[in-house]
N, C-alpha and C positions, 0 to 999 in steps of 0.2 A: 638876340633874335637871329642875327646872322650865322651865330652857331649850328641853331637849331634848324635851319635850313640846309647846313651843312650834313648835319646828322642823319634828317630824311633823305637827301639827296643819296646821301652813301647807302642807307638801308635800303633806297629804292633801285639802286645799284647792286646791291648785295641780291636784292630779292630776286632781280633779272638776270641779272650776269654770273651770280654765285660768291664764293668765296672762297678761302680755305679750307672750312669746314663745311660748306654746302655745293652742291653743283648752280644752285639757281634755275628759273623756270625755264629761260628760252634753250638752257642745254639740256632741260629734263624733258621739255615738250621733243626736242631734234632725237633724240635720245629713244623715247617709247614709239615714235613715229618710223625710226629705223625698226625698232623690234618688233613693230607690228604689220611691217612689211618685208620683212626677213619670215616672221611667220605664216606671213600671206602664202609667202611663194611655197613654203614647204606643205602648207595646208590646202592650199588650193585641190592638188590631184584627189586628195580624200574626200573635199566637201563635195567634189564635181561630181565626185565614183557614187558618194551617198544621195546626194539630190536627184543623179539621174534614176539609181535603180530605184528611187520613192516614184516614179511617173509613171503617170498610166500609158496605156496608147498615146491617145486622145494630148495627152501633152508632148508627148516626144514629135507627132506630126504638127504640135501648134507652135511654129516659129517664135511665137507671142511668151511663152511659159521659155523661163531659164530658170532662175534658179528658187522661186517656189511654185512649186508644185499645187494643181488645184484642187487635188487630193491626196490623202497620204496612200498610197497604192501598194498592197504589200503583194500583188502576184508574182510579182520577180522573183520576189525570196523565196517566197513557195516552192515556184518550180525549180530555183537552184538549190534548194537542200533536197528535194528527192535526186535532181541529176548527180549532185553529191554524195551522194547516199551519209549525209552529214551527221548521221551517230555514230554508226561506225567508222566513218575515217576520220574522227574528230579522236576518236579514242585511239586508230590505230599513230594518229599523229602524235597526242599526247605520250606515246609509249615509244616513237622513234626519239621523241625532241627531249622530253623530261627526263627518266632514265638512263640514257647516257648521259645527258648534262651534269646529273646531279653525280654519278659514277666519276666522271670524269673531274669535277671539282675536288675530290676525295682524292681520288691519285695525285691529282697533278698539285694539291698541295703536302702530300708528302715528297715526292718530286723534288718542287721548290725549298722546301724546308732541308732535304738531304743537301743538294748543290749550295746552298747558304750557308749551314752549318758543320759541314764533316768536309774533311778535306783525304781527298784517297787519287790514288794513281788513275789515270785517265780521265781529269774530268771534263776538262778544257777537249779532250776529243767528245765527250757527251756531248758539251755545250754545243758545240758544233753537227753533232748528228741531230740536237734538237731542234736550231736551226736551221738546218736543212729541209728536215720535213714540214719546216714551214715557208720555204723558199722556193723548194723544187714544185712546180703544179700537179695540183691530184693527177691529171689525165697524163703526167709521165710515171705514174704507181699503178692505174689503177687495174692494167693487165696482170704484172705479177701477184698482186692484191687479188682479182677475181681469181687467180686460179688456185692460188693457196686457198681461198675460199671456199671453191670449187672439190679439191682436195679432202676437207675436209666437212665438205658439206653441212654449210655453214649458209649457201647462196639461198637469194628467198624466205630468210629467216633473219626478224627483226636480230638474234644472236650477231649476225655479221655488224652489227654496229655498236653493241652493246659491249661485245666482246673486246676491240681495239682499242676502248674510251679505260674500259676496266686494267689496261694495260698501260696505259698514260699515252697513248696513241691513235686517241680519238680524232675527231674534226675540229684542224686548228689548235691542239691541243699545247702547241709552246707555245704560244701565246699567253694561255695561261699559267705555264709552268712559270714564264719571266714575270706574270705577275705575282705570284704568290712568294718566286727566287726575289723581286726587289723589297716585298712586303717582310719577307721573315731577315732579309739582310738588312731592314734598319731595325729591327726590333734589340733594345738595348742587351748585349749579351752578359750585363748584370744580374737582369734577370731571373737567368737558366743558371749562371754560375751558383747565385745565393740559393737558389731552388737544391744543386746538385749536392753543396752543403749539408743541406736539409735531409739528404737520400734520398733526392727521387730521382726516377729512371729516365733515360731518355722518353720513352713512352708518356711518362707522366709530364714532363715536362712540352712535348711537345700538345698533347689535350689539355694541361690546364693553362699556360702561358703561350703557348705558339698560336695557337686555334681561336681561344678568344680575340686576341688582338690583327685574327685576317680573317674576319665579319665583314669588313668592306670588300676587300680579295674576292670570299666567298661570294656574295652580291652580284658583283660583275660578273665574273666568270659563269653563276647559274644563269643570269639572265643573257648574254652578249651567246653565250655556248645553246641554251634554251632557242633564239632565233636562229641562229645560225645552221642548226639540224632541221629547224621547221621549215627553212627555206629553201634547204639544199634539194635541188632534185636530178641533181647528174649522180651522182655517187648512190642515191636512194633506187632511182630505177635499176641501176646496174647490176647492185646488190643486192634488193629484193627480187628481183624479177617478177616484179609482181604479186608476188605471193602477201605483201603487205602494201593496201593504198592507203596513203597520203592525202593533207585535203591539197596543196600544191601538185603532187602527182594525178589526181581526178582532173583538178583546175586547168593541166595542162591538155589535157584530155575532153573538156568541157564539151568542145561544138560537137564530137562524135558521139559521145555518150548522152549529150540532147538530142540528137537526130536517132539514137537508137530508141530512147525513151518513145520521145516523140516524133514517129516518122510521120512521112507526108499522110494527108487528107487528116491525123488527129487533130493537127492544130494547123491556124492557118500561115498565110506565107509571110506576115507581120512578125506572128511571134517567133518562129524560123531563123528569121534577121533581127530579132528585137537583139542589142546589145547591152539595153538596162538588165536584161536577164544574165548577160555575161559579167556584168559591173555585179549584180548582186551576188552570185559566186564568187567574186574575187572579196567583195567584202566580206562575205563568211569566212574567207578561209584566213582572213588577216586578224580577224574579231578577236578571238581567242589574245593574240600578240597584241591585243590592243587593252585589252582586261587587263593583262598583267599587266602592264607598261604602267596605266593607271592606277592600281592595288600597290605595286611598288615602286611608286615615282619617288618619294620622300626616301626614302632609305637608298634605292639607286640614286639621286643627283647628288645625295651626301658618300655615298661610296664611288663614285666618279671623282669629285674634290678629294678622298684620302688619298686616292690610288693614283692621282694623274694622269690617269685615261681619257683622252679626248673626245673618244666616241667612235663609231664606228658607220 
């Protein structure tokens, strides 16, 4: 009998406190209570930006309404995809952000793959000019940059971005040259050797054995490279001059491009100041990055674990 109380007593220990093979409740409960206050604080600004731009007037002036709303109010959104002109700069974005991304993943994994596996005079000075261009800040390049540009008249044409990326000299682009250089340098070089056996070319051997095994590489690098163009807006106005907008480049441009829209006596002096109409432009223009992020959350958190990328 006294066993047997011993027995619960430990399982009732076990079940609270954990063990070696379990964490136990009161470290599981401390545990999702951290992460779900970790999450809070990262989600907070989105659900604030979403709640607000869903309010009407009528709730933005009623002290009483926070965070639901007493109707779901879509005119925000309305009037910020016409001040967006959100077909067209949703496309011309997609074609700054996607096409060099995907360009530049292609280079910069041959790139990686060269520096990994072929050994030639000057590399170790490469590696170092690769680093560099990711050390040095854009805005000590981005004169000589414009005017080669310039030169070559290139400025104002989505090409000024397309063209550096297709060179392995894109935006941030060592970054992923060292991921694809760390990704092909653990790749077993039994591999390639048995492969070369067989006759195949370096060519072959880099598309049927190098390339499958850096799917995680590839992953990161479209996605991490994919924001990072959609966000940039110093290097985008400089270079386009305008000649291509952006939904960040419009978004920076918001309040004058709603008073041109809508100048005085169209609309009144609420919606003027309305700031939910400024929250629902900035939600569209993140939305897109929010899809994917969503569509390729599974394969990105497991390509983050191959590659060791913390995040950005």
């Amino acid at each position: 009998m006294r066993s047997l109380k011993t027995l619960n007593l430990d399982a009732a220990k076990g079940f609270l406190f954990g063990s070696r093979s379990s964490y136990g409740l009161i470290f599981s409960l401390l545990l999702y209570l951290l992460l779900i206050a970790i999450g809070f604080v990262y989600l907070y600004p989105l659900l604030f930006m979403l709640v607000t731009s869903l309010k009407s007037p009528s709730d933005l002036l009623n002290p009483m309404v926070q965070w639901v709303p007493t109707e779901l109010y879509t005119g925000n959104y309305e009037k910020a995809y016409l001040v967006l002109d959100y077909p067209n700069t949703l496309v011309s974005s997609i074609l700054i952000s996607v096409v060099p991304s995907l360009i530049q993943a292609i280079v910069c994994s041959l790139v990686g793959y060269g520096l990994a596996r072929y050994r030639f005079w000057g590399k170790n000075l490469l590696f170092m000019l690769i680093l560099a261009t990711f050390i040095i800040p854009a805005q000590n390049t981005v004169i000589p940059q414009m005017l080669t540009y310039k030169q070559f008249g290139l400025l104002g044409s989505s090409l000024s971005l397309i063209l550096p990326a297709l060179v392995g000299q894109g935006y941030k682009s060592a970054i992923f040259i060292l991921i694809f250089y760390q990704t092909f340098l653990s790749l077993p070089k039994v591999l390639e050797e048995a492969a070369r056996l067989d006759g195949a070319s370096d060519l072959k051997i880099f598309t049927s054995i190098a390339l499958p095994s850096a799917a995680p590489a590839f992953i990161v690098s479209i996605i991490f490279s994919i924001v990072w163009y959609w966000n940039e807006t110093y290097l985008t106005i400089i270079f386009l001059e305008g000649g291509v907008q952006t939904l960040p480049m419009q978004l920076a441009k918001f309040t004058q491009a709603y008073e041109n829209m809508y100048p005085p006596g169209v609309v009144n002096i609420f919606d003027r100041l309305n700031e939910a109409i400024k929250l629902s432009g900035t939600f569209l223009n993140i939305l897109p990055l929010l899809l994917m992020y969503f569509v390729l959350q599974k394969w990105f958190v497991e390509s983050i674990e191959r590659t060791g990328i913390t995040g950005e």
